[in-house]
C-alpha positions as CSV (number, residue, x, y, z in Angstrom):
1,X,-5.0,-36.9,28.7
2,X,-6.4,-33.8,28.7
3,X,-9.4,-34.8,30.5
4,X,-7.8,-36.6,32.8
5,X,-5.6,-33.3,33.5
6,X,-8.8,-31.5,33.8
7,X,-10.6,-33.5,36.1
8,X,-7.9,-33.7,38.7
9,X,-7.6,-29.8,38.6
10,X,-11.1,-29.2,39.3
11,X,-11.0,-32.2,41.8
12,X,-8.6,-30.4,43.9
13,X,-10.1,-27.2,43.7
14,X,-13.3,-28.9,45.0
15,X,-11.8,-30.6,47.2
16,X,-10.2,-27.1,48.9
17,X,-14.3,-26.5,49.8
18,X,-15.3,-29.2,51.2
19,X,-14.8,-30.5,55.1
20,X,-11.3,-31.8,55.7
21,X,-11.5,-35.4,56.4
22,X,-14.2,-36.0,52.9
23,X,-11.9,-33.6,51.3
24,X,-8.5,-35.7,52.1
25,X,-10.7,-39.4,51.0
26,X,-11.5,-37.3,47.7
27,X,-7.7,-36.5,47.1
28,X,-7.2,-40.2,47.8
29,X,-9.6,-41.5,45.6
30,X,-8.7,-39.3,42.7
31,X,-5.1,-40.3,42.9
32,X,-6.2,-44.1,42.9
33,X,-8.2,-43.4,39.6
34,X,-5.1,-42.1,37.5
35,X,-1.7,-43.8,39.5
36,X,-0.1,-43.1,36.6
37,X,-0.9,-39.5,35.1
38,X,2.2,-37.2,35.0
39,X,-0.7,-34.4,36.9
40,X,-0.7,-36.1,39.7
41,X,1.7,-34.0,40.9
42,X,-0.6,-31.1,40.6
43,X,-2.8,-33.4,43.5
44,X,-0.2,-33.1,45.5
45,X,-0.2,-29.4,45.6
46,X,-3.5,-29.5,46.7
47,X,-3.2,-31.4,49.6
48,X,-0.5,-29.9,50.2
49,X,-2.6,-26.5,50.5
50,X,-5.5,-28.6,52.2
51,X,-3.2,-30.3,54.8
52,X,-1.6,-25.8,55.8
53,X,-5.1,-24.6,55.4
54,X,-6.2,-27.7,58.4
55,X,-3.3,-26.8,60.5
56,X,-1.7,-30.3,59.3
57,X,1.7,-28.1,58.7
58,X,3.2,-31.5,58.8
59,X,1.6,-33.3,56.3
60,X,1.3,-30.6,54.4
61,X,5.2,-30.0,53.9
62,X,5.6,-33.6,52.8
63,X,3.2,-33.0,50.3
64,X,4.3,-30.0,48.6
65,X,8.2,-32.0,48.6
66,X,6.7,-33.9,46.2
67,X,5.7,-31.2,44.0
68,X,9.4,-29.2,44.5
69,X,11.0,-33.0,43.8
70,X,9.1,-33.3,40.5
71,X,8.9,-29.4,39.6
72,X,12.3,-28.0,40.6
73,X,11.6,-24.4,39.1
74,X,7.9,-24.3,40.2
75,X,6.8,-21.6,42.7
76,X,6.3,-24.2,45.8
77,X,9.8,-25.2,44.9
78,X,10.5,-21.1,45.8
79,X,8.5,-21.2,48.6
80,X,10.0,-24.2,50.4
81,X,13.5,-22.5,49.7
82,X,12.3,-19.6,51.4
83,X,10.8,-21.5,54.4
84,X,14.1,-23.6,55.3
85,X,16.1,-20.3,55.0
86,X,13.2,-18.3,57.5
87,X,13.5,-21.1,59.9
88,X,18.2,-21.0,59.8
89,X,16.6,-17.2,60.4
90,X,18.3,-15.5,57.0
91,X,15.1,-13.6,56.8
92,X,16.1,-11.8,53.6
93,X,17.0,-14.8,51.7
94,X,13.9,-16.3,52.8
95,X,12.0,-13.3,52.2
96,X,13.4,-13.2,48.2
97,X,12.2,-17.0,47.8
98,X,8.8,-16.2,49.2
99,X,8.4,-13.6,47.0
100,X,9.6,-15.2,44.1
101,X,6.9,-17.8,44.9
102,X,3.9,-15.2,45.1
103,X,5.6,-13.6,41.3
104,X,4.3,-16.9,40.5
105,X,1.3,-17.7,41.8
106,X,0.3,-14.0,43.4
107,X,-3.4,-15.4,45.3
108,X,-1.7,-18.3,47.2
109,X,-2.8,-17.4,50.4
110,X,-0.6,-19.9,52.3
111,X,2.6,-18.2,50.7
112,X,0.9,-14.7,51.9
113,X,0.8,-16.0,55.8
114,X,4.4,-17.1,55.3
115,X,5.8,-13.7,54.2
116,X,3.7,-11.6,56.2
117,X,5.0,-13.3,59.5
118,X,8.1,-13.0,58.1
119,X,7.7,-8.9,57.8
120,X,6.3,-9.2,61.3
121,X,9.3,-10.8,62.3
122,X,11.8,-7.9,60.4
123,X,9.3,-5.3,62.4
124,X,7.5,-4.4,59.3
125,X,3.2,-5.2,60.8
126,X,2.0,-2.4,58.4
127,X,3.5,-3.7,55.2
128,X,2.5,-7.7,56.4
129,X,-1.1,-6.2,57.1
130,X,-1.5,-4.6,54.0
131,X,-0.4,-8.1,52.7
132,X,-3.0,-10.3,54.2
133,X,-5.8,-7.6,54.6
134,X,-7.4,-8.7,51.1
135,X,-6.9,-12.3,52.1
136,X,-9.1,-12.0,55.2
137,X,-12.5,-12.5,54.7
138,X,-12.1,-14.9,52.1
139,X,-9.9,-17.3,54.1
140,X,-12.1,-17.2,57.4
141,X,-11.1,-21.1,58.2
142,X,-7.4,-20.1,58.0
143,X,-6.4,-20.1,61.5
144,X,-3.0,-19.2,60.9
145,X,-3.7,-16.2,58.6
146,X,-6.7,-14.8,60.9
147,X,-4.7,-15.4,64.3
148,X,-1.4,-13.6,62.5
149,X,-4.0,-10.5,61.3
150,X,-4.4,-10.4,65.4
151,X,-0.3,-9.9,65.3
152,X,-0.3,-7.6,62.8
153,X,-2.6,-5.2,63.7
154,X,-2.2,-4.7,67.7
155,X,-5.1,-2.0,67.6
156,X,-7.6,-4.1,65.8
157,X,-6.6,-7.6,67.7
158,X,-9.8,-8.2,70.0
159,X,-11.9,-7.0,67.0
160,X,-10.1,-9.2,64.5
161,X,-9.9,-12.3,67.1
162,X,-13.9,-12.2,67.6
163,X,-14.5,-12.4,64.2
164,X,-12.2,-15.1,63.7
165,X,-14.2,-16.8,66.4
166,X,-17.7,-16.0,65.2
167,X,-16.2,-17.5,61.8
168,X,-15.9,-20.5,64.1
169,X,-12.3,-20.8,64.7
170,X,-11.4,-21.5,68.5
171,X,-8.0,-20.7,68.0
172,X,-9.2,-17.0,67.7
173,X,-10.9,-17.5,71.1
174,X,-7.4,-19.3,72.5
175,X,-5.4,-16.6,71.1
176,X,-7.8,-14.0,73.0
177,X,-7.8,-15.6,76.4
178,X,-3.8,-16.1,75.6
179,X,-3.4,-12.1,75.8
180,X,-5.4,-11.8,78.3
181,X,-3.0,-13.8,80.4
182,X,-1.6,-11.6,83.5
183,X,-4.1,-9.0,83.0
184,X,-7.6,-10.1,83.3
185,X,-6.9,-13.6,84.6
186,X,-10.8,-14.3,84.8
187,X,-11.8,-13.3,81.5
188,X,-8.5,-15.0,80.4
189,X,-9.4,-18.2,82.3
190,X,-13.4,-18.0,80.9
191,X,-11.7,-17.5,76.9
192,X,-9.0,-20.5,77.6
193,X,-12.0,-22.8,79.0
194,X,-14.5,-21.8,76.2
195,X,-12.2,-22.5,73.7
196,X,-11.1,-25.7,75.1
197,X,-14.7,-26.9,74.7
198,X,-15.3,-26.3,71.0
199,X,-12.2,-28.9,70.3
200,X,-10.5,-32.1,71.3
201,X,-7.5,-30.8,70.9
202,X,-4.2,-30.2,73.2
203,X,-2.2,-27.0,73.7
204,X,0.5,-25.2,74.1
205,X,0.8,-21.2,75.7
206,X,3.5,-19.1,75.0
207,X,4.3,-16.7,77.1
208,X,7.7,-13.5,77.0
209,X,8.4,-10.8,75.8
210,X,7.5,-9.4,72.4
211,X,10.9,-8.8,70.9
212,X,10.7,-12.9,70.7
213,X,10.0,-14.7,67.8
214,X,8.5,-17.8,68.2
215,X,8.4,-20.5,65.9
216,X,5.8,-24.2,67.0
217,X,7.4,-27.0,64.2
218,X,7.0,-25.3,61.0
219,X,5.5,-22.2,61.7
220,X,6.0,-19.0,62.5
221,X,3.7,-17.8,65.2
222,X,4.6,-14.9,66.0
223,X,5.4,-12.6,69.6
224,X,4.3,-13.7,72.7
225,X,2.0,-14.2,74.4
226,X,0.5,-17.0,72.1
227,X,-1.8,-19.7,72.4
228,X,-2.3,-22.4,69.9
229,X,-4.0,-25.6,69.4
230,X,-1.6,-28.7,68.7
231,X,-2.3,-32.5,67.5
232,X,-1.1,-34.9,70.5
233,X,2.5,-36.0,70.2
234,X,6.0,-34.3,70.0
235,X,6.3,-30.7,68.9
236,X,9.3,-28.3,68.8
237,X,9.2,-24.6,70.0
238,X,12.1,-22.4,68.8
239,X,12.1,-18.7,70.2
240,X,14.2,-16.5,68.0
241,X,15.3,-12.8,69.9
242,X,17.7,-10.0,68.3
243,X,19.2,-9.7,72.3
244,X,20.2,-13.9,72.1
245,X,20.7,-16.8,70.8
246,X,17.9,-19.0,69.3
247,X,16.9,-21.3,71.8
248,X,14.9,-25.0,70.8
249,X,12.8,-27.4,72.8
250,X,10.9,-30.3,71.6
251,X,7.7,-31.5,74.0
252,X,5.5,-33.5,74.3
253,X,1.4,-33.5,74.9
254,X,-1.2,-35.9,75.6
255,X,-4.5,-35.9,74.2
256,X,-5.8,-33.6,77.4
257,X,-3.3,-31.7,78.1
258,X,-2.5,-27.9,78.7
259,X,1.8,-26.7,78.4
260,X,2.9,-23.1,79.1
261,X,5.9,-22.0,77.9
262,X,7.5,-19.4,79.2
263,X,10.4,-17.6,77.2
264,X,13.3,-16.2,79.1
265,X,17.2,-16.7,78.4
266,X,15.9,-20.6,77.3
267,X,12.7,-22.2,77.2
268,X,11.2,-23.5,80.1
269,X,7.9,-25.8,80.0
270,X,5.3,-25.9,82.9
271,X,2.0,-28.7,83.2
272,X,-1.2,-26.8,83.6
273,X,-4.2,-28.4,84.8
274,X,-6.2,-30.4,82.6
275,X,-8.0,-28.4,80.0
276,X,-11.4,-29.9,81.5
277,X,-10.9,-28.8,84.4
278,X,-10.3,-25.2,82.5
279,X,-14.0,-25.0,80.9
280,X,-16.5,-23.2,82.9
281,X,-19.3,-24.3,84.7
282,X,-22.5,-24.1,82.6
């Protein structure tokens, strides 16, 4: 019914405020209230979106399948297009799916990340900064979008990474003491440490030169030198460069566990301490 239609719409949009774990059990318990309305679907687009906006990539893919599955000519249907052809790198095909997706639904601001890290990648910053700019301040949970901002605008990237961080977001902090890598090794060391005490998380370091692309499972990260936050289990690195073929790597992390990656002709992976024994002494 109607109501029915209504009440999951507003539950999902509610559900994109709230903290991620209540957020997820409120997805769950709406779809166990209607198993059977045809709108369900539009549930799965919204956690879908909660899953990206949580750094669940993942989950969040598996989600919005089911919306392209059941929805053929919607605009996540677009989007998805455009994300398998970005990772086979056709980066105009993908490009002309990812925008066919925002004709469609102009404010979704995982779409946004997507195509702006795709004009990164075609060594267009400006026009992906100009994309995401608006997108900034109301997103600040976003890792992705506030750590790309960082990529985008090389003059503003400390500036833009502290914010992100005072927003709460330790990947902004892990992204900072990433740059910082081979130039002020302290301060880099201090950033890394810090950030490894605000979360339980593993992590992976990327480090090369910037005409690499570099892609962690389904998502395009950006230049190196990276630094990002990862769930423990197997991940895949792909490092895309205009000089050389694409190189792959799958890894694997533990649930305390630091990998640096450095870039070259292939991808070569390196243990690093413990991140423990990277936070500073109080």
């Amino acid at each position: 019914t109607a109501a029915q239609r209504n009440l999951l719409m507003v539950g999902g949009r509610l559900a994109l405020e709230m903290d991620y774990q209540p957020a997820v059990a409120k997805l769950d318990r709406l779809a166990q209230r209607f198993p059977k309305n045809p709108e369900l679907v539009a549930l799965s687009f919204y956690r879908g979106k909660l899953h990206f906006l949580n750094g669940r990539t993942d989950l969040g893919l598996a989600a919005w399948k089911e919306v392209a599955g059941a929805r053929p000519q919607s605009a996540t249907a677009d989007f998805l297009a455009g994300l398998e052809a970005h990772r086979r790198g056709e980066l105009d095909q993908a490009r002309a799916s990812y925008e066919k997706a925002l004709e469609k639904m102009s404010d979704e601001v995982v779409w946004v990340t997507y195509l702006a890290a795709l004009l990164l990648e075609q060594g267009h910053p400006d026009w992906g900064l100009a994309l995401v700019d608006p997108f900034l301040a109301d997103n600040p949970g976003y890792a992705h979008l506030q750590v790309l901002a960082s990529k985008l605008d090389q003059g503003r990237a400390l500036k833009l990474l502290t914010r992100a961080s005072e927003w709460g977001l330790p990947e902004a902090q892990f992204q900072m003491g990433a740059r910082l890598l081979g130039v002020e090794v302290a301060t880099a060391r201090r950033e890394i440490g810090s950030a490894f005490g605000r979360t339980g998380a593993p992590a992976v370091v990327v480090l090369g030169d910037s005409a690499t692309f570099i892609w962690l499972d389904d998502f395009p990260l950006g230049p190196p030198p990276i630094g990002w936050f990862v769930t423990p289990g197997t991940h895949r690195l792909m490092a895309r460069n205009p000089n050389r073929a694409a190189s792959t790597r799958e890894f694997s992390v533990a649930a305390d566990s630091l990998k640096v990656a450095r870039i070259t002709s292939a991808i070569e992976l390196l243990d690093r301490p413990r991140k423990a024994e990277l936070v500073p002494p109080r």
